[in-house]
VODRENPA-171960 format. One record per atom (N, C-alpha, C, O): x, z, y. Coordinates in pm, whole numbers, padded with zeros to 5 digits, always signed. Layout:
N
XZY...
END
This chain:
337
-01775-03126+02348-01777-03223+02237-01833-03156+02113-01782-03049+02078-01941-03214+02035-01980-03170+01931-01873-03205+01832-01793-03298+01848-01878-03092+01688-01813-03100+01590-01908-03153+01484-02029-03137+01467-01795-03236+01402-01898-03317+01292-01959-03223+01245-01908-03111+01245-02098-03250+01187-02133-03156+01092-02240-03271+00968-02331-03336+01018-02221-03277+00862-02279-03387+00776-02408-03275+00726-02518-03326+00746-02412-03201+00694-02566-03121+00661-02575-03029+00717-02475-02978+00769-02708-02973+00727-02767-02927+00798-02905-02926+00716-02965-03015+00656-02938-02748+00743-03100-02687+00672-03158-02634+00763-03111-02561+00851-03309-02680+00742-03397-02666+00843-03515-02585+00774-03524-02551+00656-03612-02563+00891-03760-02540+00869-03808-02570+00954-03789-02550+01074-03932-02664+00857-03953-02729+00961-04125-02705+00958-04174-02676+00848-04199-02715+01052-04371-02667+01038-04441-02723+01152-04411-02700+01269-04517-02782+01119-04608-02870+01201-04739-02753+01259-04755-02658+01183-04834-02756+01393-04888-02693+01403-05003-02676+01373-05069-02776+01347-05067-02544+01366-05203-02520+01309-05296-02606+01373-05275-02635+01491-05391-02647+01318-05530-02644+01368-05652-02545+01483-05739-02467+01445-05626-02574+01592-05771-02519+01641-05856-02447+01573-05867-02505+01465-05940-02329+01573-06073-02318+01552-06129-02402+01581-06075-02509+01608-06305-02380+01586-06379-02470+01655-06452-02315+01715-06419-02199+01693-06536-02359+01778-06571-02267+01874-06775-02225+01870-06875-02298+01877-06753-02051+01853-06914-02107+01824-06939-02041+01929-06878-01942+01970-07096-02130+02009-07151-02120+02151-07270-02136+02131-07315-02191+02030-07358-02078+02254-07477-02151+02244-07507-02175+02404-07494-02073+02472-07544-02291+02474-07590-02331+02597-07708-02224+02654-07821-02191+02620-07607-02188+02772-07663-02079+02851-07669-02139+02987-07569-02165+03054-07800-02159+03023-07833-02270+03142-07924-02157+03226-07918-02049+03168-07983-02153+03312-08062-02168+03393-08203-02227+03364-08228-02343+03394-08288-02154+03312-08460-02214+03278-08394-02242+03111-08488-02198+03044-08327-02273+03046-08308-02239+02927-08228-02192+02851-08146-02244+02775-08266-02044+02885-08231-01920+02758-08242-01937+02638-08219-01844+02560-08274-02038+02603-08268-02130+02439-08199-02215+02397-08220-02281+02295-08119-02222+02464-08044-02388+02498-07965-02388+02325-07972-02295+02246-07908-02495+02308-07896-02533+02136-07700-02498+02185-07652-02469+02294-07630-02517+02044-07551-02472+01987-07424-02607+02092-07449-02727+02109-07280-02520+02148-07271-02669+02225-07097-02570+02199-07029-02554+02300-07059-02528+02098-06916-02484+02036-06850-02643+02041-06899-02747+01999-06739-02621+02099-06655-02772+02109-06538-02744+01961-06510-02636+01909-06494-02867+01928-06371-02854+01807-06240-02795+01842-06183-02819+01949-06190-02712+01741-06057-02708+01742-05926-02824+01810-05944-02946+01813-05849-02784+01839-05804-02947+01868-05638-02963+01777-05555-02872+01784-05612-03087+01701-05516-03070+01630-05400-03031+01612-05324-03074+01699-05355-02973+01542-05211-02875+01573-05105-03011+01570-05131-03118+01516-04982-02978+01641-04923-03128+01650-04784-03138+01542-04722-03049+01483-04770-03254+01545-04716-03297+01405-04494-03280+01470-04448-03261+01582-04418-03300+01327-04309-03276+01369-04241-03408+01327-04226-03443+01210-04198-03480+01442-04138-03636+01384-04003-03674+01440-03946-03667+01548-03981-03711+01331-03838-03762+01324-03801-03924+01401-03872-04024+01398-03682-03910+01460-03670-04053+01481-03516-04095+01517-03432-04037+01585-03512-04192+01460-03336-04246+01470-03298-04262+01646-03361-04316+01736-03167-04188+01643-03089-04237+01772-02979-04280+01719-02909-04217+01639-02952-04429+01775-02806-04469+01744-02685-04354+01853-02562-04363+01859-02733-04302+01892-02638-04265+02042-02569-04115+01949-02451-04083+01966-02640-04054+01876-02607-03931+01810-02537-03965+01668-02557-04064+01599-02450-03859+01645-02340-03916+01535-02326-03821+01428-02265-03847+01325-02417-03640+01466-02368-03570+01411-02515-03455+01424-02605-03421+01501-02472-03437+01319-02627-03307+01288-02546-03155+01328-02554-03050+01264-02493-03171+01410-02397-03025+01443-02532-02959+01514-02586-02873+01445-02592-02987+01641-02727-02924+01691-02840-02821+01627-02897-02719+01666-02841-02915+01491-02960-02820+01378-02880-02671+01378-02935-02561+01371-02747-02696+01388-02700-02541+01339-02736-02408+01425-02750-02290+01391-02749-02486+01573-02789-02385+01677-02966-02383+01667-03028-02277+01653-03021-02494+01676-03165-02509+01644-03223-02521+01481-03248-02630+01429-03240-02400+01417-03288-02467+01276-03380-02439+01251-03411-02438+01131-03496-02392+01373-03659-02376+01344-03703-02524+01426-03684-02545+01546-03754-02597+01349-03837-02704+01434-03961-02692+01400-04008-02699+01286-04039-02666+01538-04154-02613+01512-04302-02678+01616-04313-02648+01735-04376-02743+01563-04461-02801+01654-04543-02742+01689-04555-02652+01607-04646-02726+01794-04745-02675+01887-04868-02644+01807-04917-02730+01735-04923-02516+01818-05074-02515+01746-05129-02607+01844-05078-02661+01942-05304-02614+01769-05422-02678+01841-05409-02525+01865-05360-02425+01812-05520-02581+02034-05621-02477+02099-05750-02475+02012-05790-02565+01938-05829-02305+02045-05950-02335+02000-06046-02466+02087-06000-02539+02175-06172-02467+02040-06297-02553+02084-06314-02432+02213-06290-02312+02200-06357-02496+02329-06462-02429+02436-06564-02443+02425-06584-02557+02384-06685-02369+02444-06797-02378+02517-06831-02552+02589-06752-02643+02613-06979-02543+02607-06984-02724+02694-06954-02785+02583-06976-02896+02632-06921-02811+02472-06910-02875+02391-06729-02959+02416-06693-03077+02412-06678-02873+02433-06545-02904+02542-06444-02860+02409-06430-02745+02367-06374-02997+02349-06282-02975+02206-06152-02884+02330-06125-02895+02450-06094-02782+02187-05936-02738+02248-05831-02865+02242-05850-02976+02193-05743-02825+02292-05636-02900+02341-05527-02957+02186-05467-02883+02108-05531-03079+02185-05417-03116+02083-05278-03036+02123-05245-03027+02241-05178-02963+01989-05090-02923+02015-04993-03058+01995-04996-03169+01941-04884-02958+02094-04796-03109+02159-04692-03156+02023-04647-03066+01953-04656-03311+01988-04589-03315+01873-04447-03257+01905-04413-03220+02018-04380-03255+01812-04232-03221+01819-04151-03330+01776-04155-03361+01657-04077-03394+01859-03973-03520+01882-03827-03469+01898-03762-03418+01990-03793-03518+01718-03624-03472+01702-03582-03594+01722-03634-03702+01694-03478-03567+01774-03401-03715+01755-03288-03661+01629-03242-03548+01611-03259-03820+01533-03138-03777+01455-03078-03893+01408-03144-03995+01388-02929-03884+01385-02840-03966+01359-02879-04125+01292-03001-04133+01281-02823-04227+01254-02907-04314+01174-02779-04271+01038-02664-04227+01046-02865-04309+00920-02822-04254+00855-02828-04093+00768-02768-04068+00663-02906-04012+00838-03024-03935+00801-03099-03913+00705-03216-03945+00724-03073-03864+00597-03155-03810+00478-03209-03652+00470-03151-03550+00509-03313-03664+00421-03420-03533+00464-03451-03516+00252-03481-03582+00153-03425-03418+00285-03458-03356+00081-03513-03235+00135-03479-03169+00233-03632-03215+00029-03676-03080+00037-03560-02994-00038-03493-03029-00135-03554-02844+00051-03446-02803+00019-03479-02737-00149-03372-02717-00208-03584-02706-00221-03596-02609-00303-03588-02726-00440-03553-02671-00545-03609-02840-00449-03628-02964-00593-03519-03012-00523-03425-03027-00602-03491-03041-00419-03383-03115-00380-03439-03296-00372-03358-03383-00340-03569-03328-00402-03636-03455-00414-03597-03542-00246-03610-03472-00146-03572-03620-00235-03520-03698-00137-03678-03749-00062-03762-03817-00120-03691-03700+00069-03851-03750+00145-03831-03881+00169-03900-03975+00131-03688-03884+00262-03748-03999+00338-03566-03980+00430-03500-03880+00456-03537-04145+00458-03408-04137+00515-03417-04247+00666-03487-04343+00636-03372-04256+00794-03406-04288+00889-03249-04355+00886-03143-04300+00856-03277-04497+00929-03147-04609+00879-03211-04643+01032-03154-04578+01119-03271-04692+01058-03318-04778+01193-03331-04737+01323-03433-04668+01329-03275-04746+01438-03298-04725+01548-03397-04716+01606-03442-04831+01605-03480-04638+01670-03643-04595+01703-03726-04588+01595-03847-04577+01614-03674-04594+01466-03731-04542+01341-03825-04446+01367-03752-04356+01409-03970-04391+01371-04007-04283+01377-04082-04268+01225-04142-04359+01168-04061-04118+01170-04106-04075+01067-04201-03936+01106-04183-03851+01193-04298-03948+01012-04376-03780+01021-04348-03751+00934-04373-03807+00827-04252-03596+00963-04176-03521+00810-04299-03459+00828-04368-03483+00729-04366-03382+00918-04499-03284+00895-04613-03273+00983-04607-03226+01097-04730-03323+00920-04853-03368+01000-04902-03239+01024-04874-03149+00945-04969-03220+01122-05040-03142+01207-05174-03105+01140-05239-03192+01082-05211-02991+01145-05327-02925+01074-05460-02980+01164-05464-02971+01287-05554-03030+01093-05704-03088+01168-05731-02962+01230-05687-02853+01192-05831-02988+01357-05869-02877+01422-06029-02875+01331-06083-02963+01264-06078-02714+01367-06206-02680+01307-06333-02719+01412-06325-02715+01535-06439-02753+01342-06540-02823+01397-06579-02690+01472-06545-02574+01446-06680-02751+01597-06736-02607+01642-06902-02623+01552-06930-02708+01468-06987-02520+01601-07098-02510+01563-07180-02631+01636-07276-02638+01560-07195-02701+01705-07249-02811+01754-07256-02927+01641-07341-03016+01642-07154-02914+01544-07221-02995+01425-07288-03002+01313-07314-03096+01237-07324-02841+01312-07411-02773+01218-07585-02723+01237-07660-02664+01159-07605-02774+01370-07744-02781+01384-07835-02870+01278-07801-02984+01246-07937-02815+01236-08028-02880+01190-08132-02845+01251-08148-02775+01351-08237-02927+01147-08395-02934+01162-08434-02830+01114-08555-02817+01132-08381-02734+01050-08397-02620+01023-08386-02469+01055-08449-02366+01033-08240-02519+01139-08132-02418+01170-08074-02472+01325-07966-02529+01343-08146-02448+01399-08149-02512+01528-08022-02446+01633-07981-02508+01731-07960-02278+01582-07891-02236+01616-07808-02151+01487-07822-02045+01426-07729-02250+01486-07593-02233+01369-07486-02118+01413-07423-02132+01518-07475-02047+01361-07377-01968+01361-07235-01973+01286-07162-01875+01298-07189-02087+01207-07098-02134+01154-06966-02207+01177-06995-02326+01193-06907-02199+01181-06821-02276+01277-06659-02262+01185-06603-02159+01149-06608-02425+01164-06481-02480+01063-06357-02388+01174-06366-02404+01296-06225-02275+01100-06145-02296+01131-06042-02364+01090-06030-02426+00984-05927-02346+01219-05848-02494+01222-05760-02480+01073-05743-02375+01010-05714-02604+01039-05623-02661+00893-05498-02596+00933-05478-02602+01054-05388-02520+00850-05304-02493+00892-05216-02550+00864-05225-02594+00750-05075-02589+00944-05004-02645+00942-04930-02667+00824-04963-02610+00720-04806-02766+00830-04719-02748+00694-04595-02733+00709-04537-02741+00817-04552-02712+00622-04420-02596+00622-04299-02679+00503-04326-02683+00383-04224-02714+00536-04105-02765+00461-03978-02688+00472-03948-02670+00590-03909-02645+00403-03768-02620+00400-03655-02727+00357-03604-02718+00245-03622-02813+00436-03513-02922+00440-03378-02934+00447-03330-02835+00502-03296-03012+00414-03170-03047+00413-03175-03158+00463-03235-03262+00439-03085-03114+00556-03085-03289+00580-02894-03324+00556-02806-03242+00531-02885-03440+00571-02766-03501+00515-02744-03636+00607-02824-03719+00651-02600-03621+00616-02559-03713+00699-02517-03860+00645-02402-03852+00603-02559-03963+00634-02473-04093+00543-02406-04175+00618-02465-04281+00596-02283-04209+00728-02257-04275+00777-02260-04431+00748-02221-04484+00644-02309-04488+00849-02377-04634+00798-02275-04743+00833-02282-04776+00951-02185-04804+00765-02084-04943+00846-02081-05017+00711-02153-04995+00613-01962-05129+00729-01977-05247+00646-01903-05199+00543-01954-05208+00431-01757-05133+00558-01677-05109+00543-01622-04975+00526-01570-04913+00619-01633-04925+00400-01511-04790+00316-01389-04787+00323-01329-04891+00297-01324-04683+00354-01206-04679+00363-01117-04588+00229-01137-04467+00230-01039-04632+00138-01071-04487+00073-00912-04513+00034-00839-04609+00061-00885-04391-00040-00679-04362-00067-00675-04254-00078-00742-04167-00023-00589-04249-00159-00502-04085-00147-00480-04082+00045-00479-04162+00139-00460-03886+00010-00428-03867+00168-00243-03914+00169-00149-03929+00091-00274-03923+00309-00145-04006+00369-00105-04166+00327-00002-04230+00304-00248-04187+00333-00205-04388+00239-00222-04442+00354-00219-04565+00346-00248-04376+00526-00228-04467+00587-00359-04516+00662-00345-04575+00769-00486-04493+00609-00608-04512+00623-00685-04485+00810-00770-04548+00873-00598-04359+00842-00603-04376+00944-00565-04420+01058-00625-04426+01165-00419-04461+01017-00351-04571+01078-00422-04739+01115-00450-04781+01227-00435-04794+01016-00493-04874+00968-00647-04893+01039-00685-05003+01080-00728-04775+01047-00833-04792+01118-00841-04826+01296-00918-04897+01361-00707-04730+01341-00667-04735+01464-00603-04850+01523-00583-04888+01638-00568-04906+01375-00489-05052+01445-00604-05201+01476-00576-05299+01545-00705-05181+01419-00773-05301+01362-00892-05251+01517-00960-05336+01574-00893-05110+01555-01026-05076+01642-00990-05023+01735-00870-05001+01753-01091-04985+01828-01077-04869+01949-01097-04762+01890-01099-04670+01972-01119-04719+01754-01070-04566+01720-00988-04486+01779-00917-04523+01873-00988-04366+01730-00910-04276+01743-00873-04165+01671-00818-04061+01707-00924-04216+01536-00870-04104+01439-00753-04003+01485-00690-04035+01587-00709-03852+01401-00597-03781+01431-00500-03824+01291-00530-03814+01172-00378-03876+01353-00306-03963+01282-00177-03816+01276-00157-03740+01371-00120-03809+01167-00005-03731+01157+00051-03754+01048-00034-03798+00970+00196-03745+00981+00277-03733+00855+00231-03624+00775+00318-03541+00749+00117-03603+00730+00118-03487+00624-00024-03507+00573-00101-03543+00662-00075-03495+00463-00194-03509+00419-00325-03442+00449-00341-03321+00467-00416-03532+00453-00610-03417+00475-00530-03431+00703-00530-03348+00794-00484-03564+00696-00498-03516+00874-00643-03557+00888-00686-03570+01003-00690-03569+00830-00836-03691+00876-00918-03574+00802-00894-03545+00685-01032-03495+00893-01100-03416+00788-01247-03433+00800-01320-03359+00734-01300-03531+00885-01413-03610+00929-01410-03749+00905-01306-03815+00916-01519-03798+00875-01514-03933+00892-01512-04002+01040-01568-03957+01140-01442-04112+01033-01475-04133+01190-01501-04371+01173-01447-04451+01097-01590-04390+01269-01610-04527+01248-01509-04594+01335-01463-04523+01424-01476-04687+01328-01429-04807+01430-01501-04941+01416-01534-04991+01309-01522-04992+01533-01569-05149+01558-01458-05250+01571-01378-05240+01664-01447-05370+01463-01365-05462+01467-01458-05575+01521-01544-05637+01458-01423-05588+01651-01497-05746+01698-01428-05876+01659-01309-05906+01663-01535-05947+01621-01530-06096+01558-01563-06204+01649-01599-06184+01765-01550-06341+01586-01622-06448+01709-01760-06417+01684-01821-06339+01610-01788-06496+01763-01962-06547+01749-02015-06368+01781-02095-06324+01698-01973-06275+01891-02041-06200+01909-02044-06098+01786-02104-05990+01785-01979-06146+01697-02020-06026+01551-01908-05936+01552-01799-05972+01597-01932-05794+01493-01839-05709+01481-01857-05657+01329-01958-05672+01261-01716-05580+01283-01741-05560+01175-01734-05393+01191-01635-05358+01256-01819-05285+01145-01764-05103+01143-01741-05103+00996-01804-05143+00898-01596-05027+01022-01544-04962+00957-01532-04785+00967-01519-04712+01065-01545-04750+00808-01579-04565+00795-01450-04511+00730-01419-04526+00612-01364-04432+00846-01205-04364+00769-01318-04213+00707-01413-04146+00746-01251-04222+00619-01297-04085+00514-01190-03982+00493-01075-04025+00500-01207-03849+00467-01068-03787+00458-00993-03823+00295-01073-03853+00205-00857-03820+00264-00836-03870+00137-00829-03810-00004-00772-03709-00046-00909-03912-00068-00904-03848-00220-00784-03795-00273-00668-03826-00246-00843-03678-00384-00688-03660-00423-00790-03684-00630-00905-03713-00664-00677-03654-00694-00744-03625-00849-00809-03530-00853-00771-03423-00806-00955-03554-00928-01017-03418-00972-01110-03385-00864-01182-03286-00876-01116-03476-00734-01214-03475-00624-01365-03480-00710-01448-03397-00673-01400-03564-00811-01507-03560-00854-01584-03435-00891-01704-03407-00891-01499-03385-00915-01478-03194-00977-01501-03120-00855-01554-03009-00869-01470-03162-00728-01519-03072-00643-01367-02995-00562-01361-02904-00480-01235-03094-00639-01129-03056-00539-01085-03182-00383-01109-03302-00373-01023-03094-00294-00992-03176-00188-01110-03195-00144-01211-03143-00193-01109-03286-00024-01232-03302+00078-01270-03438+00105-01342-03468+00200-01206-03549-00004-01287-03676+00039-01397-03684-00049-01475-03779-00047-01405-03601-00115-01545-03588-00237-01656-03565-00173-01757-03629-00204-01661-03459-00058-01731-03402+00029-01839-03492+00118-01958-03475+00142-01705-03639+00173-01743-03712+00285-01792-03914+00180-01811-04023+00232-01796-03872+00020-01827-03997-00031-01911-04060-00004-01902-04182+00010-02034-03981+00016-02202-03979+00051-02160-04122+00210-02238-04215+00230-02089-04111+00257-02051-04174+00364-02072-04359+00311-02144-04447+00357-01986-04360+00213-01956-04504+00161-02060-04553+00088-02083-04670+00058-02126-04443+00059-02259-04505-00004-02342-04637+00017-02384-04712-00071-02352-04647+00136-02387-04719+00201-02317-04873+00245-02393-04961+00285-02176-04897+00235-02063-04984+00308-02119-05061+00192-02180-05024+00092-02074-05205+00243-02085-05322+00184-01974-05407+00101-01973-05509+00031-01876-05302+00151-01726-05311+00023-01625-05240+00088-01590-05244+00206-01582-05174-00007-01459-05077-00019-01315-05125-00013-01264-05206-00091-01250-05059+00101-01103-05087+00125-01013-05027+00079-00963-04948+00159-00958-05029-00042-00856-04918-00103-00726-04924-00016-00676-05034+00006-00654-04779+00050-00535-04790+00084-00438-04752+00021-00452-04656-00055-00317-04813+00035-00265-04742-00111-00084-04750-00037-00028-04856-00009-00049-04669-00026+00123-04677+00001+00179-04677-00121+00194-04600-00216+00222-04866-00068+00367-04915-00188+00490-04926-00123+00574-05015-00117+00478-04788-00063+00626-04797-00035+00722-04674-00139+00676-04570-00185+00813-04707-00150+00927-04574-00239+00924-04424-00179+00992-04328-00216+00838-04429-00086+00853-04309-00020+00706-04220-00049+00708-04098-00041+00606-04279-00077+00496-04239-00140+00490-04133-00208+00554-04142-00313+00440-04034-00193+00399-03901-00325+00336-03963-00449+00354-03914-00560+00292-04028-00436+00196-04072-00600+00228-04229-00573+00195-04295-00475+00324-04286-00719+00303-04436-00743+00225-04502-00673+00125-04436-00643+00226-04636-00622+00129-04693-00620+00026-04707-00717-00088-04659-00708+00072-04772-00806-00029-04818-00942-00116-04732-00959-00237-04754-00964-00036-04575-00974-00109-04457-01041-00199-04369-00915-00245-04255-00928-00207-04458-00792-00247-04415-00675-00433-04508-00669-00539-04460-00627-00407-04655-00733-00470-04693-00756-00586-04653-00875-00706-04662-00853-00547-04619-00969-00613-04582-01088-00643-04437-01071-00710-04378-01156-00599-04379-00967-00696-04236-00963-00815-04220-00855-00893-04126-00842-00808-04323-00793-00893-04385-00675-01042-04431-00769-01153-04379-00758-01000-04543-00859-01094-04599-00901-01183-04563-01020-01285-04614-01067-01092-04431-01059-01134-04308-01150-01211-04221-01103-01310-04189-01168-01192-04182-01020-01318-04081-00901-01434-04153-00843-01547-04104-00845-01406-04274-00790-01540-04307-00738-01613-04329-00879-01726-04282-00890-01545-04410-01005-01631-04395-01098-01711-04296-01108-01834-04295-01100-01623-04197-01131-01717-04007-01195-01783-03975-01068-01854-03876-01084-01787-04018-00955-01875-04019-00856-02021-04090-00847-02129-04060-00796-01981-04178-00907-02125-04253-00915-02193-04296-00811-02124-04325-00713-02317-04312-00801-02396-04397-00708-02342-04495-00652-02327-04517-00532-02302-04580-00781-02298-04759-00774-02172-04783-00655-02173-04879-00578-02076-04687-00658-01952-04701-00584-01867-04826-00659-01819-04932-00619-01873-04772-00758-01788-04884-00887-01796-04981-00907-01715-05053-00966-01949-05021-00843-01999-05175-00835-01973-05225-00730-01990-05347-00727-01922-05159-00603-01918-05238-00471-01819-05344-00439-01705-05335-00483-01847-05422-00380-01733-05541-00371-01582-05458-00291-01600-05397-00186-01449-05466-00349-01332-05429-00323-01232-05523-00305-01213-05631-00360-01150-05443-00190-01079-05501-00171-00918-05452-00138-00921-05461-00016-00774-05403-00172-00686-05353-00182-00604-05380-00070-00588-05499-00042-00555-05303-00008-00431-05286+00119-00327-05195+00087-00309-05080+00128-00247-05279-00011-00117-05216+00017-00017-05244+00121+00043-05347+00151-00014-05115+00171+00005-05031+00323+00177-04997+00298+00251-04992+00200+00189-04982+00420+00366-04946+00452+00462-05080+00409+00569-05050+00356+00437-05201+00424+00525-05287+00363+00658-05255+00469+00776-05245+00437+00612-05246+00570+00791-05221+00692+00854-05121+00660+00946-05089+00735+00828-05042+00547+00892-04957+00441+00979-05024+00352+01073-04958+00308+00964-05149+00314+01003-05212+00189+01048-05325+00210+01028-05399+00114+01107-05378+00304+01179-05505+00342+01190-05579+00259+01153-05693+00284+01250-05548+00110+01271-05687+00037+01177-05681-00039+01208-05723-00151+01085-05651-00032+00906-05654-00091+00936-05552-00277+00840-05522-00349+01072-05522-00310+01046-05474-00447+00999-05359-00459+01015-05320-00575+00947-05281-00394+00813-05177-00442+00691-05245-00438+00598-05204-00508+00677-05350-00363+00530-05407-00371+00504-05491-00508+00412-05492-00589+00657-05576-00493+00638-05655-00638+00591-05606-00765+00504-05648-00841+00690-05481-00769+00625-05334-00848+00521-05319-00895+00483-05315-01012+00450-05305-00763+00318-05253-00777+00227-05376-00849+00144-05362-00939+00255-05462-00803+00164-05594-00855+00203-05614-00977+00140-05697-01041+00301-05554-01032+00345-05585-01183+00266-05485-01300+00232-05506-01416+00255-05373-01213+00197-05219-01279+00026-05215-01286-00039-05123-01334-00028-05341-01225-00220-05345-01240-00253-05433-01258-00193-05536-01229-00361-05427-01312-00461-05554-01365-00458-05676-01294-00479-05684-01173-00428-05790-01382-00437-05932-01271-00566-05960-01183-00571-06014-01072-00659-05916-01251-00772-05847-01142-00796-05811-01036-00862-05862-00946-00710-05665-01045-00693-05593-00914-00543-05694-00842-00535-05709-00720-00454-05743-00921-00370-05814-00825-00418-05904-00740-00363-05909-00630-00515-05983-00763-00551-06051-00715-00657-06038-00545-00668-06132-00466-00708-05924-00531-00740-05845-00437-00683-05808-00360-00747-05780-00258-00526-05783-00355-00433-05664-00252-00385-05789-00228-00361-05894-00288-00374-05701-00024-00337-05781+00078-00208-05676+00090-00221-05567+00034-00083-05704+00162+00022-05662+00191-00009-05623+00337-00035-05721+00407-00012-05515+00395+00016-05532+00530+00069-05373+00582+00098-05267+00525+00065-05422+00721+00195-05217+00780+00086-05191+00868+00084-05268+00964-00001-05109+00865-00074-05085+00965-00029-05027+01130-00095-05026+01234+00124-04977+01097+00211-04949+01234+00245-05091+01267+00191-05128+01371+00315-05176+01211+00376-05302+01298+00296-05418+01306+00336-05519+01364+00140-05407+01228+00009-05491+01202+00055-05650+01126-00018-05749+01114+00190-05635+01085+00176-05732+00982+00097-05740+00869+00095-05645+00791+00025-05851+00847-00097-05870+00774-00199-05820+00741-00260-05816+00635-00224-05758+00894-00354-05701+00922-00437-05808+00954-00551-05802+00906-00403-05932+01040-00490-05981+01103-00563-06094+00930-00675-06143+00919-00462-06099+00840-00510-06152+00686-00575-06061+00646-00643-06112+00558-00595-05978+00651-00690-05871+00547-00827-05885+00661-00932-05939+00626-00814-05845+00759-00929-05875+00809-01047-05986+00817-01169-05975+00810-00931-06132+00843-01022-06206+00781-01088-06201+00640-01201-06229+00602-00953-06146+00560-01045-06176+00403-01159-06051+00411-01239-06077+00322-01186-05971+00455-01310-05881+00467-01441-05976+00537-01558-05994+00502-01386-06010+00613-01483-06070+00704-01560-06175+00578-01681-06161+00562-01488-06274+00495-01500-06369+00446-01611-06276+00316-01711-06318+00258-01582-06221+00311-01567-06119+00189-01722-06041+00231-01805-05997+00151-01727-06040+00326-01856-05940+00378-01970-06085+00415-02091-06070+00432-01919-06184+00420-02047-06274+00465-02032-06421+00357-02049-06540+00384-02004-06372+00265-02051-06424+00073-01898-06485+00061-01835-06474-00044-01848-06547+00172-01761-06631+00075-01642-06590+00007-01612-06472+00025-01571-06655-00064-01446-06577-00173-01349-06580-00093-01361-06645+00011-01221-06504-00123-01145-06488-00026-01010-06488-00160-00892-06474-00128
END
């Protein structure tokens, strides 16, 4: 079993160009024969292409030269060398490629059989057969091959679903994912059990499913570079609205309320339009709280805003799971919920 791995640095180099080849036709009755150098043949290119089937850039770590085929030179006979063979990576969907030295973003592979050329192949060199003239009837000149190109890359992993999962650690998130999917997150009583992201598929009618992305959990000051859901944000980038989990139960390490407002404080200082995504609140552990007054609590302690968003449900006994799901569903295909 491969281990997640979200980046991964490469080099990557497409192959040289061919010479071209200088000749002159050596026949039988003509010892004069004209200039018959065949072309270089093109060095081959290095291309990228989406597999839905792959989940994880762990591979680059053992392979991190990707390297495509020179051209052959030109033969004699006017006979071009051989195109070098391309180089066919397969990689995750979700896939972002930055040159490693500006850090400038090339090009990111979202689509299944997506193919991209991160690096074209060097032209092969002409032989002398195209340098004859009316003058110069036997050319001695001859193009060598273009040389290849050379990138030093990062690549980066963005996991692609509808659906963010995000909370302090131990809010439950992975519970919650396991209940709603055929997941299998590693579920335990103690915080950071989740240290990968992992997806689940919630099937719907009409053939539709919804994926959902468990992330490991925020703590304060993640924006800063503490804890490890800061690490795996790049993930949600992408989701089409964010599921806050939040334990309102009395047994919680951090308030609810104040569980909420450090959540929505980080993705802020995180940025890339997290803050704008459509949300939606699961306060988690209610079979903690029988007569609902930590939840009431909680709905008393935040914005009528955000009250208005949080669904109640236990992701162990799946009370009002199967309500939050619909309101996602509703929620993910325009209508209000």
């Amino acid at each position: 079993m491969l281990m997640f791995v979200d980046t991964a640095t490469v080099l990557i180099r497409s192959g040289h160009g061919g010479s071209g080849c200088l000749s002159f036709r050596r026949e039988k009755y003509r010892p004069r024969g004209g200039p018959d150098g065949g072309d270089g043949g093109d060095g081959g290119s290095v291309i990228f292409v989406g597999d839905q089937s792959i989940n994880t850039l762990a591979h680059f770590r053992f392979s991190p030269r990707l390297l495509a085929q020179n051209g052959r030179p030109g033969k004699p006979y006017n006979c071009s060398g051989k195109k070098g063979k391309d180089l066919i990576v397969k990689v995750p969907l979700g896939t972002v490629v930055r040159n490693l030295e500006t850090g400038e973003m090339l090009f990111e592979i979202t689509e299944p059989g997506q193919a991209v050329v991160v690096a074209r192949g060097g032209s092969g060199g002409r032989g002398n057969q195209h340098f004859a003239t009316s003058t110069n009837r036997a050319p001695r000149h001859v193009e060598k091959g273009w040389p290849g190109v050379e990138v030093k890359a990062l690549l980066e992993l963005k996991v692609i679903a509808d659906v963010g999962l995000l909370g302090l650690p131990n809010a439950g998130k992975s519970s919650l994912l396991a209940a709603v999917s055929q997941a299998t997150p590693k579920i335990a009583d103690y915080p950071f059990t989740t240290r990968q992201p992992y997806l689940g598929v919630i099937p719907r009618a009409d053939q539709r499913s919804i994926v959902m992305a468990d992330i490991p959990g925020i703590i304060e000051g993640a924006a800063d570079g503490k804890g490890l859901g800061i690490q795996f944000l790049r993930h949600v980038e992408r989701t089409r609205l964010l599921l806050v989990v939040i334990d309102v139960s009395s047994f919680a390490d951090t308030p609810a309320a104040e569980a909420l407002r450090i959540v929505r404080r980080e993705i802020k200082k995180f940025g890339q339009g997290l803050s704008h995504k459509k949300m939606l609140i699961a306060a988690n552990k209610i079979d903690l709280d029988p007569d609902r007054h930590a939840f009431h609590y909680f709905l008393k302690q935040i914005k009528k805003a955000d009250a208005g968003l949080v669904y109640p449900i236990s992701a162990v006994t799946r009370e009002g799971v199967p309500a939050l799901i619909n309101a996602i569903d509703k929620r993910l295909h325009g209508g209000e919920v």
